[in-house]
Every structure is written in structure tokens, then in C-alpha cells.
N, C-alpha and C positions, 0 to 999 in steps of 0.2 A: 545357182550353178557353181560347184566349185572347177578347184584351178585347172584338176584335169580334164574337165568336161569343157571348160573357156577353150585350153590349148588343143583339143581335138577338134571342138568345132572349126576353130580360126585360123588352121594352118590349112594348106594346100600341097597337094600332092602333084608332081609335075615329071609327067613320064618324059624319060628319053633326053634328060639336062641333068648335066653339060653336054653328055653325051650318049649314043644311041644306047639303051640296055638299061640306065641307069634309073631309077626311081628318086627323084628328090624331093624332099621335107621341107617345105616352105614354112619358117616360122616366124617372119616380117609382119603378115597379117596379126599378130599376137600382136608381137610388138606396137603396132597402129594403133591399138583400143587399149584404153589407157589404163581400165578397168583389170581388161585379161595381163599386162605389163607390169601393172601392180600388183596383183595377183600372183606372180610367177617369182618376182623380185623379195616378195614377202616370204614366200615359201622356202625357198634357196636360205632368204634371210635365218627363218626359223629353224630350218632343218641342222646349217651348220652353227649356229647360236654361240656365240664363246671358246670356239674350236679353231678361229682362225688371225691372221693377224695384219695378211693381207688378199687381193685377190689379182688373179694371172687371168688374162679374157685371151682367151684366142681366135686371132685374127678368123674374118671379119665379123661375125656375128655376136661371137664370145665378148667381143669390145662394148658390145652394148649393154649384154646382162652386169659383165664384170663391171663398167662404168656406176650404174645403177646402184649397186649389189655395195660396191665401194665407198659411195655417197651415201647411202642408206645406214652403213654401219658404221663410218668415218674412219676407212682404212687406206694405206696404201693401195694403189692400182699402180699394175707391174702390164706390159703391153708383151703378148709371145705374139709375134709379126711373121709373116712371111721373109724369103731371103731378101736381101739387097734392101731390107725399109728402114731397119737404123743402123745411124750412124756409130760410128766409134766400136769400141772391142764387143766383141758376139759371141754370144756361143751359139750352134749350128745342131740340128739333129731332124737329119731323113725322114722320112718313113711313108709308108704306102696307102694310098689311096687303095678306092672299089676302084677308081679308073686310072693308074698312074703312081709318080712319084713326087712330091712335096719337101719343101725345106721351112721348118720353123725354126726361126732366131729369136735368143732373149740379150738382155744386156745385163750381165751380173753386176756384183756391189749396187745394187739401188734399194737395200734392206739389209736391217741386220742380220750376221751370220745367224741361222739357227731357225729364221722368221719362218713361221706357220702362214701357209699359201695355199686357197683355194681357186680350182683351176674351174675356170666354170666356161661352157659352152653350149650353143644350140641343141644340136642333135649329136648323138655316139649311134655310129655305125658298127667300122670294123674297129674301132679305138686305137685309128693308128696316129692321130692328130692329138688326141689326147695322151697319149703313151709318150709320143714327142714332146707332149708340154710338162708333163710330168719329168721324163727326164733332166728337160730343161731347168727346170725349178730345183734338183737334186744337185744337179753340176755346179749350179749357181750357189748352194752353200744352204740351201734352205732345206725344208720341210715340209713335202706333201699332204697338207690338210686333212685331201678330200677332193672328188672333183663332184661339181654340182652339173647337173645339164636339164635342160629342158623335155628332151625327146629321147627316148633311146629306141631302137630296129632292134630287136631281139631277134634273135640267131644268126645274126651275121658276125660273133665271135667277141664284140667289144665289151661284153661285162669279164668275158672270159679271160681276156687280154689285159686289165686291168683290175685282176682280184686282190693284187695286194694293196689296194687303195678304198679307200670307206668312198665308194661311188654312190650318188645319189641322182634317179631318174624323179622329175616331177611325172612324166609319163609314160610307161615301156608296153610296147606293141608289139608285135610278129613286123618283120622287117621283110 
């Protein structure tokens, strides 16, 4: 079975979370079987191969690929967090939810200027959480790589939202 066929089996779909309306992408179960984890990890790996210098995980899920992803290639790991999670100077940037509004913080100077940064995360919906990490990583003085993700919702607008970025889906469905 390859990886896209591992990640469609193992994820779970969970109508009506967080909230009424919304369809969620559970991609935890991947993560569990160590096979499908590796699997996913490798691919990310392969696909941006030499292209990057470090890697930016976004909070919560992203932290696990980007962890992974970072040890596997023996790169910096750069953490985009939620508001109020780190300390000291932040940079800050909004942006909209399917259900709501969100703040992602990074902490600039932790690479050097110029550094090539892949922003890797679970699922891309509407690409408003990636658009914000991407910012993030521009303000900070770097270099948007590439964003690697696991899952992508197609037509809910997020390839479309981030064309200027060499985005890479390991698997993209109807959303």
C-alpha cells in the first residue's frame, strides 16, 4: 500500500467538531502506526530533498510532522505556536478559520537571516493557518521553502490561497 492509500485508510472524518457544520480530518490515527508515520515523514522528506534548511511545524499537529521531518534531515525546528505560548519578542499574524479567528506567533532571530524554511502541516483547508505561517517565516527574515502538508480539502480555496508557494499535498480530495 503506498502513502496515499496508508493516509486515507487511517485517518477519520468527524462530522460536527469543533463545531456544528464543520467536517474534521483526523490525522492522529496515521500518526499511531508507525509504518503509515514513516511513510509520510519520508515523502515530505523526499519531495523537499535539498530545498530546505530548516523546518516551521504548526501548532498542534504540524509540531509532530515538523519534529519528525527535522530529525530525519538534521535541521533546525522553528515552533509557529498559537498566541500567548512563547515567551519573549513575537511576531503575531491573524487569520481566519472555517469557523472563527486565530493568532499565530513565531519568535524571529532563531536562524540565520535568509534561512530556507519548510512550513509543514496536517491538513490545508482554506490556507488561512498556513498563509499565517508563511507570513510569519517572511517577517522573521527568512525564506519560504515550500509548505509540505499531509492532507489537503480541495475546493475550499487553500491551494488557491497560497500559489505563490511550491505547496506539496501527500493527498488532496474534494473537501
Amino acid at each position: 500500500m503506498n502513502v496515499s492509500e496508508l493516509v486515507l485508510e487511517l485517518s477519520d472524518t468527524i462530522p460536527d467538531f469543533p463545531k456544528s457544520g464543520i467536517v474534521f480530518r483526523d490525522l492522529t490515527p496515521v500518526f499511531a502506526d508507525a509504518d503509515a508515520f514513516t511513510a509520510v515523514i519520508d515523502d515530505l522528506a523526499a519531495r523537499f530533498s535539498g530545498q530546505f534548511d530548516a523546518v516551521a511545524g504548526v501548532e498542534a499537529r504540524g509540531f509532530l510532522l515538523a519534529a519528525a521531518l527535522a530529525y530525519a534531515e538534521h535541521v533546525p525546528l522553528v515552533a509557529v505556536r498559537k498566541a500567548g505560548k512563547l515567551p519573549g519578542h513575537v511576531l503575531a499574524e491573524d487569520y481566519a478559520l472555517e469557523y472563527g479567528t486565530a493568532t499565530l506567533e513565531i519568535r524571529p532571530g532563531q536562524l540565520a537571516e535568509g534561512s530556507r524554511v519548510l512550513i509543514v502541516d496536517d491538513v490545508l483547508a482554506t490556507g488561512g493557518s498556513s498563509s499565517a505561517a508563511a507570513r510569519l517565516v517572511e517577517r522573521s527574515g527568512y525564506t519560504v521553502a515550500g509548505i509540505g502538508l499531509v492532507l489537503e480539502l480541495q475546493g475550499l480555496g487553500g491551494r488557491e490561497r497560497l500559489s505563490a508557494y511550491d505547496l506539496y499535498s501527500i493527498v488532496a480530495e474534494r473537501g
